[in-house]
C-alpha positions as CSV (number, residue, x, y, z in Angstrom):
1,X,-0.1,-102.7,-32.0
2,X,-0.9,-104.6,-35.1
3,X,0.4,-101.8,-37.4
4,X,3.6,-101.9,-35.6
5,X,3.7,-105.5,-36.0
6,X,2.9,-104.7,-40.3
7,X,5.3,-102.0,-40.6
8,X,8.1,-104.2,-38.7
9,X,7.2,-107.2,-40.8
10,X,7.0,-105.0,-44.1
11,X,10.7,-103.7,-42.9
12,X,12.3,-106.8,-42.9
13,X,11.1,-107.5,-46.2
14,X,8.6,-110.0,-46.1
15,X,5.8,-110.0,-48.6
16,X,7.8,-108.1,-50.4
17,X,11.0,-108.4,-52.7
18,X,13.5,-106.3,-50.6
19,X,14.7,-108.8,-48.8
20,X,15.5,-111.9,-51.3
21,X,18.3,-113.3,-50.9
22,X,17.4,-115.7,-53.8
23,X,15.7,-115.4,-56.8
24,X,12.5,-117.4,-57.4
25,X,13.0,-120.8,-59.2
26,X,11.3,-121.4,-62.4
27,X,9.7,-124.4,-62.8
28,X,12.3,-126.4,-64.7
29,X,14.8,-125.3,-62.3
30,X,12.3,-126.6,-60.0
31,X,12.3,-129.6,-61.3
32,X,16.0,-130.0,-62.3
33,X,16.4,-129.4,-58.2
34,X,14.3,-132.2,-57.4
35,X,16.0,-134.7,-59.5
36,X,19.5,-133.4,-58.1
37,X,18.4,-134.1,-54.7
38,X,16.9,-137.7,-55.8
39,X,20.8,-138.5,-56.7
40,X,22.1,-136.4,-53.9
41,X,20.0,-139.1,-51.6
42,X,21.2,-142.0,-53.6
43,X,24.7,-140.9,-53.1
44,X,24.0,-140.6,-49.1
45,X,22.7,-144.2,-49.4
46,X,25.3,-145.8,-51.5
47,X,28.5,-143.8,-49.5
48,X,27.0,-144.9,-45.8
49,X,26.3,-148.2,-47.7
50,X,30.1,-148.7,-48.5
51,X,31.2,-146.9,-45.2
52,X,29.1,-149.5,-43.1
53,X,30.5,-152.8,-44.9
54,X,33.6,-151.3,-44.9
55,X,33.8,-150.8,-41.3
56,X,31.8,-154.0,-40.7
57,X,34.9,-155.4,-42.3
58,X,37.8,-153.6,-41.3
59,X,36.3,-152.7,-37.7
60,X,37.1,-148.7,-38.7
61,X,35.4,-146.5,-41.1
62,X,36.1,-145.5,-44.7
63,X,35.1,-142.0,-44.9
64,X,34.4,-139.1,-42.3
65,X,30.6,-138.2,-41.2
66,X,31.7,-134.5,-42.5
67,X,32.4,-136.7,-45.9
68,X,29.6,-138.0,-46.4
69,X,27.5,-135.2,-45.6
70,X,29.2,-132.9,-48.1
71,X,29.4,-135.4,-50.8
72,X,25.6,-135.6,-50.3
73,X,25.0,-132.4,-51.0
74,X,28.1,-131.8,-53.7
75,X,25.7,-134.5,-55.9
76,X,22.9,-132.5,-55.1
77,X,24.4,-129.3,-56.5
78,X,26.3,-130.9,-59.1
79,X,23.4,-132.8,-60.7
80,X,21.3,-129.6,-60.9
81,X,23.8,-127.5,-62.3
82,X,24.3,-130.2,-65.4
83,X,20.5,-130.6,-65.6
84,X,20.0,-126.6,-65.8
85,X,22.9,-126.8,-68.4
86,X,21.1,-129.2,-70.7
87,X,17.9,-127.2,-70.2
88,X,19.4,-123.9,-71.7
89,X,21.5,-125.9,-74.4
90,X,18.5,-127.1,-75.8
C-alpha cells in the first residue's frame, strides 16, 4: 500500500519539479514580495479606513467589498513588480 501511495504522490508531481506551476522565488524576489504585501495591507487599511468614515457620514458606502479587495491585492502586485524592476536596473 505505501508504494502505491509513493508512486501516486510521485505522479502528481510532488517532490519533484513536474508539476510547478511556479518557479521558485529568489530571495530578493522574496523580499521584494514581502514589502509589496506590507503596502498591499496598508492600502486595505487606508481604503476600509475612508470607506468607513465615508459611510459613517453619508450613511452608504464609498467603494464595493469586491473594490477593496482587488485594490488590496493590485498594490500588492504592483509594488513587487516596481521593486523587482529596481532590483534588475541596478
Amino acid at each position: 500500500m505505501k508504494s502505491v501511495l509513493n508512486n501516486w504522490a510521485i505522479s502528481r508531481g510532488e517532490g519533484s519539479d513536474v508539476m510547478r506551476f511556479f518557479k521558485s522565488m529568489n530571495e530578493d524576489e522574496s523580499h521584494n514580495w514581502k514589502k509589496g504585501v506590507f503596502f498591499g495591507f496598508y492600502a486595505y487599511m487606508l481604503i476600509t479606513a475612508i470607506n468607513y468614515f465615508y459611510y459613517s457620514v453619508m450613511g452608504s458606502a464609498l467603494f464595493s467589498p469586491g473594490y477593496i479587495f482587488l485594490s488590496g491585492i493590485a498594490v500588492a502586485f504592483l509594488f513587487e513588480f516596481i521593486f523587482n524592476l529596481k532590483r534588475k536596473k541596478i
